[in-house]
DRENMAR-427281 format. One line per 2 residues: number of its first residue (from 1); their letters; for each residue z negated, y negated, x of C-alpha. Coordinates in steps of 0.25 Angstrom, whole numbers, plus 5000, padded with zeros to 4 digits. Example, Ala and Ser with C-alpha at 12.3 -4.5 7.8 and 13.67 -1.06 7.14 Angstrom:
! DRENMAR-427281
1> AS> 4969/5018/5049; 4971/5004/5055
***
This chain:
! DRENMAR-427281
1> XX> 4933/5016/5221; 4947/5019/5220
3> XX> 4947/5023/5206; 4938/5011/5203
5> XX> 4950/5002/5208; 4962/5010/5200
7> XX> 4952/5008/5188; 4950/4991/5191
9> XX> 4965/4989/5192; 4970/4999/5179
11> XX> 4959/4988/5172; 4962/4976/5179
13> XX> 4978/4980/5174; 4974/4984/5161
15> XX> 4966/4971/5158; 4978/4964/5163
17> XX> 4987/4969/5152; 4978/4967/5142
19> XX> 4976/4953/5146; 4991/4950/5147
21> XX> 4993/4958/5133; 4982/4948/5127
23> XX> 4989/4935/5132; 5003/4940/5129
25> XX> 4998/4943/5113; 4993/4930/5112
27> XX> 5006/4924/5118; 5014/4930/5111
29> XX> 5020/4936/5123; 5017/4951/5116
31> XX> 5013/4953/5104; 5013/4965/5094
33> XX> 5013/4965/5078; 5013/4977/5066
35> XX> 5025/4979/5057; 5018/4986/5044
37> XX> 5034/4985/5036; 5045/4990/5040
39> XX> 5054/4977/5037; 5058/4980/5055
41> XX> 5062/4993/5052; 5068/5001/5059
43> XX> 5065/4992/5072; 5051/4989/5068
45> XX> 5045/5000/5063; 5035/4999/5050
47> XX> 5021/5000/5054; 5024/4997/5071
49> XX> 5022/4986/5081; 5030/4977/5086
51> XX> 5029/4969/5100; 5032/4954/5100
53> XX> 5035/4944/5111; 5036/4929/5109
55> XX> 5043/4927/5125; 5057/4933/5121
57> XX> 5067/4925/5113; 5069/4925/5099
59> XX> 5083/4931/5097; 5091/4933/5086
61> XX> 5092/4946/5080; 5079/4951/5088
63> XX> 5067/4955/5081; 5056/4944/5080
65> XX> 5044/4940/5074; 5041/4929/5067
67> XX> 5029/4920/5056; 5032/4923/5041
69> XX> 5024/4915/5032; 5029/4916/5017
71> XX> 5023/4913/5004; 5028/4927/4998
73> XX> 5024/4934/5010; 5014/4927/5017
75> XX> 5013/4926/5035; 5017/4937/5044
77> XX> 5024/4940/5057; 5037/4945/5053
79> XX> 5045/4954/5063; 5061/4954/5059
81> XX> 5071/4952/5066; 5080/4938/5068
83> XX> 5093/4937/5064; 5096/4923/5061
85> XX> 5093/4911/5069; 5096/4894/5065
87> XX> 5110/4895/5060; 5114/4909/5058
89> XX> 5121/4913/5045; 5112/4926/5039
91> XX> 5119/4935/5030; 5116/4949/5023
93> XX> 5127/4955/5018; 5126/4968/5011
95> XX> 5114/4971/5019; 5122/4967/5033
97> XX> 5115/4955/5042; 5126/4944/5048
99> XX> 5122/4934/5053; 5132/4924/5056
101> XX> 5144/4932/5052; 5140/4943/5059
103> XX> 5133/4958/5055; 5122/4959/5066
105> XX> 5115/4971/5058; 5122/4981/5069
107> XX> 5112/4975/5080; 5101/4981/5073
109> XX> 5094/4992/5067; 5091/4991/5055
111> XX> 5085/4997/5041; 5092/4995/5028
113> XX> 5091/4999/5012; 5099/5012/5011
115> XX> 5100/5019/4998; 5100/5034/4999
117> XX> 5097/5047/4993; 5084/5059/4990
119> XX> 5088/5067/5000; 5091/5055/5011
121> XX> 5076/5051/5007; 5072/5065/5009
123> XX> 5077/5064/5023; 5072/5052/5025
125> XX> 5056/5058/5022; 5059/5069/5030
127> XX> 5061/5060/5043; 5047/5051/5039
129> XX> 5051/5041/5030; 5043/5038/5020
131> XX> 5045/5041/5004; 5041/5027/5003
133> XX> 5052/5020/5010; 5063/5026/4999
135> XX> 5064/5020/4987; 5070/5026/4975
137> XX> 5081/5017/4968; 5088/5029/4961
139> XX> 5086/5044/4959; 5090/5048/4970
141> XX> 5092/5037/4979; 5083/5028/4987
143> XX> 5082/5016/4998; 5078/5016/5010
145> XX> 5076/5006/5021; 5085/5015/5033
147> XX> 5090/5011/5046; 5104/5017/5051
149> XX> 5096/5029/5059; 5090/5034/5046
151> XX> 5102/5035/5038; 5109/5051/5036
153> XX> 5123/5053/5033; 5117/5064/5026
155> XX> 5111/5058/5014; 5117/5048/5006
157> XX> 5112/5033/5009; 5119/5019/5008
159> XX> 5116/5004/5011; 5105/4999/5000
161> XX> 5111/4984/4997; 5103/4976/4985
163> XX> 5111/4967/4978; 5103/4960/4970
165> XX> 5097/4946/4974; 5082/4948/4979
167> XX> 5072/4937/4973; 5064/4937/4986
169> XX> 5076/4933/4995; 5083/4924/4984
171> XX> 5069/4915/4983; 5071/4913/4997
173> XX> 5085/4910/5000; 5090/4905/4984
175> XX> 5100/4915/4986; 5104/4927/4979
177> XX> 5101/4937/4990; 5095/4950/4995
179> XX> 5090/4957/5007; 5104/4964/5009
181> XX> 5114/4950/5005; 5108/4940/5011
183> XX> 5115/4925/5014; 5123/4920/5019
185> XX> 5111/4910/5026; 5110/4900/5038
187> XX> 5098/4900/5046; 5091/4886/5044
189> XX> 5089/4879/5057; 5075/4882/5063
191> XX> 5074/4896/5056; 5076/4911/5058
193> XX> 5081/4924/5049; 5076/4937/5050
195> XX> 5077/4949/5046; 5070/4963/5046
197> XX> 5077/4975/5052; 5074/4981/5039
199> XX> 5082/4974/5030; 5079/4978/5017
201> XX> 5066/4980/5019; 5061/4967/5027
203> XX> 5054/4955/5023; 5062/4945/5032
205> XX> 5071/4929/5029; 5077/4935/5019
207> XX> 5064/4935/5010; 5057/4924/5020
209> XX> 5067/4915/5023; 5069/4909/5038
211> XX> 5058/4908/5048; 5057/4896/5056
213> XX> 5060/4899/5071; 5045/4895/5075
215> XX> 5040/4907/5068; 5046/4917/5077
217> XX> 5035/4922/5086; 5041/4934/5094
219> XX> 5049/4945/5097; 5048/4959/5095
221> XX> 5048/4968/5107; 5043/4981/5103
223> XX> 5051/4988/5096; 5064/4984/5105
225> X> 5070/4972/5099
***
């Protein structure tokens, strides 16, 4: 009997979770979504999960998600991270975010285009990165997309910054831009920026333009934002 009754309630309980779980997925409340790039690394990693809410506000300079629906590249749910709101000034200067007069990259972490040597790559491979994710520019040098934890004094590597004009942002903007000199721009009234804490490898407003405010649909909450 007793046994019986430990049983009813560990269901009764379980049910009950499952039940609020259900509701909060279909609200919104909680929600969860697969990454497959790595355009949020190192936050989000390639290949994870990520758990949204749609109850906490929206902030600026918190990782969000949002309704992307471009001719080039079709609908999705992107996960990046907000950085401009109505009004802000967004500038990219030699790979460096200000907004509004102001470097914010310090407040995150972030990955970048490094280029560095064989032997650096070597290391690299040795602690599981993949063969794939260095690419070859010169005999012996390479780029790689590498947050600040990765980098060894011990090898040779230095900031990757392209010069040249890339036709994907210039279609967009009508500007003589990249990735890494970007701006300056002024948010338009009623739209967002965002970027990817991957900045040299994220498809974000640099290559899609603004997003409308109403597209935002939550916030991450899982990894901690």
């Amino acid at each position: 009997m007793f046994k019986n009754k430990i049983f009813n309630r560990v269901l009764l309980t379980g049910s009950f979770i499952i039940t609020l779980l259900i509701i909060a997925k279909l609200f919104g409340v909680l929600q969860y979504a697969y990454v497959p790039q790595g355009g949020g690394e190192p936050n989000i990693k390639r290949k994870s999960f990520v758990f949204i809410t749609n109850i906490l506000p929206y902030e600026k300079y918190k990782l969000l998600t949002y309704n992307q629906n471009t001719k080039e590249f079709g609908k999705g749910v992107y996960v990046q991270r907000l950085v401009g709101v109505e009004g802000d000034k967004i500038q990219i200067k030699n790979g460096d975010l200000i907004v509004n007069g102001e470097f914010v990259d310090s407040k995150f972490k972030l990955s970048r285009s490094y280029k560095i040597d064989r032997a650096f790559v070597n290391e690299l491979m040795l602690n599981g990165v993949s063969e794939n994710e260095c690419y070859q520019i010169e005999e012996d040098y390479f780029i790689a997309q590498l947050s600040k934890d990765k980098l060894n004094d011990n090898f040779f590597y230095e900031k990757f910054i392209n010069s040249n004009p890339d036709p994907e942002i210039v279609k967009i903007y009508h500007k003589n831009w990249n990735a890494d000199n970007f701006g300056p721009i002024t948010v338009p009234p009623g739209k967002v920026f965002f970027l990817g804490d991957n900045r040299n490898a994220s498809l974000d407003s640099r290559y899609t333009g603004f997003v409308d405010v109403e597209e935002i649909t939550g916030r991450v909450i899982y990894p901690k934002n």
